[in-house]
N, C-alpha and C positions, 0 to 999 in steps of 0.2 A: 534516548534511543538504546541506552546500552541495557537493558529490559530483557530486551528484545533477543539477544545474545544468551542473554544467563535462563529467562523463566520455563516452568516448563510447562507447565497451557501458556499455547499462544494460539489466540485467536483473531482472523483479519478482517476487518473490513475491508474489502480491497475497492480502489478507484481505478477506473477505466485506464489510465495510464498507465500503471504498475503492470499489468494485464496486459498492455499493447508493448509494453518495455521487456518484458519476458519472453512474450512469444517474438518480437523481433529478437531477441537472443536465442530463443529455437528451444525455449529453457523453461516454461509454463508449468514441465513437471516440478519444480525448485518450489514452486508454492505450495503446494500442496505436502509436499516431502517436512517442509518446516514445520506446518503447521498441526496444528489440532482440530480446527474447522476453519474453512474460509468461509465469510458469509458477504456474498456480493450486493448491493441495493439493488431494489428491483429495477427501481427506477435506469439505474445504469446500466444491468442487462440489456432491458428490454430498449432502449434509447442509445445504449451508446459503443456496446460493446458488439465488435464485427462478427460475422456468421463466420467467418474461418476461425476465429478464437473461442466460439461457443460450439465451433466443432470439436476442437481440440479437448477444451475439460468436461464436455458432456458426459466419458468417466469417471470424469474426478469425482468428490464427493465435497460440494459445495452446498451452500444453503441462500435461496432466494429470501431477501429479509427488506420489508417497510418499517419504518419508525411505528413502536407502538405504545411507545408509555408514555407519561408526560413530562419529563426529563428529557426526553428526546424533541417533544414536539413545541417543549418551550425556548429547547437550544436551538431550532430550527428557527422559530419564529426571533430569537434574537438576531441570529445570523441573517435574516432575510433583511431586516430593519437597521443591522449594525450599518452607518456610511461605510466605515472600514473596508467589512467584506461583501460590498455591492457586487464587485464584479464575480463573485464565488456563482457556478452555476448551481444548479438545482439539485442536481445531481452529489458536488460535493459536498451542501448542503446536509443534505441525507445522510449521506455517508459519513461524516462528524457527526450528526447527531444521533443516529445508529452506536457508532464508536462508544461516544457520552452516555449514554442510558443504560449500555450494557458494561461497560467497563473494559469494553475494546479495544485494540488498536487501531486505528484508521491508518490506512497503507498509500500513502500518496508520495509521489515527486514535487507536486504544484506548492510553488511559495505560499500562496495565498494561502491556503488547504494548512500548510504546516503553524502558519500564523496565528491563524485561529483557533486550531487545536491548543499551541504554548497559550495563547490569550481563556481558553476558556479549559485548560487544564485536561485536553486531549490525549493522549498517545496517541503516538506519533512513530511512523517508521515509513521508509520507500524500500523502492530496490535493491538500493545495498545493503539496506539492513536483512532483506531477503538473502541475500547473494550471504552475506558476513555472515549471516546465521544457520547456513546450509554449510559452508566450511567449519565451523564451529564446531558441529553435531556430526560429523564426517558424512555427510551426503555427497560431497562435492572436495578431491582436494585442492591445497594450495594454488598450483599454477591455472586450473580451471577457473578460483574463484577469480584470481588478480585477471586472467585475460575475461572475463565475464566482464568484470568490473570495468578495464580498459577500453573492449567494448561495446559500452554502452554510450560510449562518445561519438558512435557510428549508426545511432539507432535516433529517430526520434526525441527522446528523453534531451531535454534542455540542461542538461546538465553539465555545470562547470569541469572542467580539467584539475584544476587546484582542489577542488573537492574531491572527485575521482581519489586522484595522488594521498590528500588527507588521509581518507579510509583507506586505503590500501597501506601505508604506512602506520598508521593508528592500531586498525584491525587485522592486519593479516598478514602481519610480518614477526 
């Protein structure tokens, strides 16, 4: 993850969680601030991501993006067939092998999602690598990022405490 912190194109594949993890922080602009282009799968647009949230980055400057080479649609077709990652929706699917073909980061919280990237040589980053990377580049100070980060334990996002604490200690102290 630490990439993510230091590169300077950063481009995202973002999953619908990340997206619903932000705007429950009120903080949607953070994405776009970090990056160089986000590119969302179509597929989780048009399927997963809410009309109050596709209201919000309607001016952002996003890219609607389907798997289109074959690095992508043979990583797809792995992931579909791995027992491993059965329970991976469709959508994250895509979205790793979006990642993989183009040399992406795919932007998730979900264990599963981060698994299969380490197993099939992904990048890989969530939320705080957002939040860490937006304090980093001065988008965002200090005490913003640390209460960002704290609360994200009040939002949706399944995410541990001890981890929270980790990054915030690691990254931002």
């Amino acid at each position: 993850m630490s990439c993510i912190f230091t590169c300077n194109e950063l481009i995202l594949v973002v999953d619908n969680n990340v997206l619903i993890d932000l705007y429950e922080l009120g903080r949607l602009d953070i994405l776009f601030m970090v990056s160089t282009k986000v590119i969302i799968p179509r597929y989780i647009y048009e399927e997963e991501v809410q009309i109050e949230i596709k209201e919000l980055i309607k001016n952002n400057n996003y890219i609607l993006e389907d798997i289109t080479r074959e690095e992508g649609l043979y990583l797809f077709n792995k992931l579909t067939n791995d027992t491993k990652f059965k329970k991976l929706s469709i959508g994250d699917r895509i979205a790793i092998s979006i990642a993989h073909e183009n040399i992406y980061f795919c932007t998730s919280n979900d264990g599963l999602v981060r698994k299969a990237c380490a197993t099939y040589n992904v990048k890989i980053s969530g939320t705080l690598g957002i939040i860490g990377r937006a304090y980093l580049k001065g988008y965002i100070d200090k005490p913003t990022a640390i209460q960002l980060s704290r609360d994200l334990e009040s939002t949706s996002c399944f995410m541990k405490k001890t981890l929270i604490d980790d990054f915030i200690s690691d990254k931002l102290q």
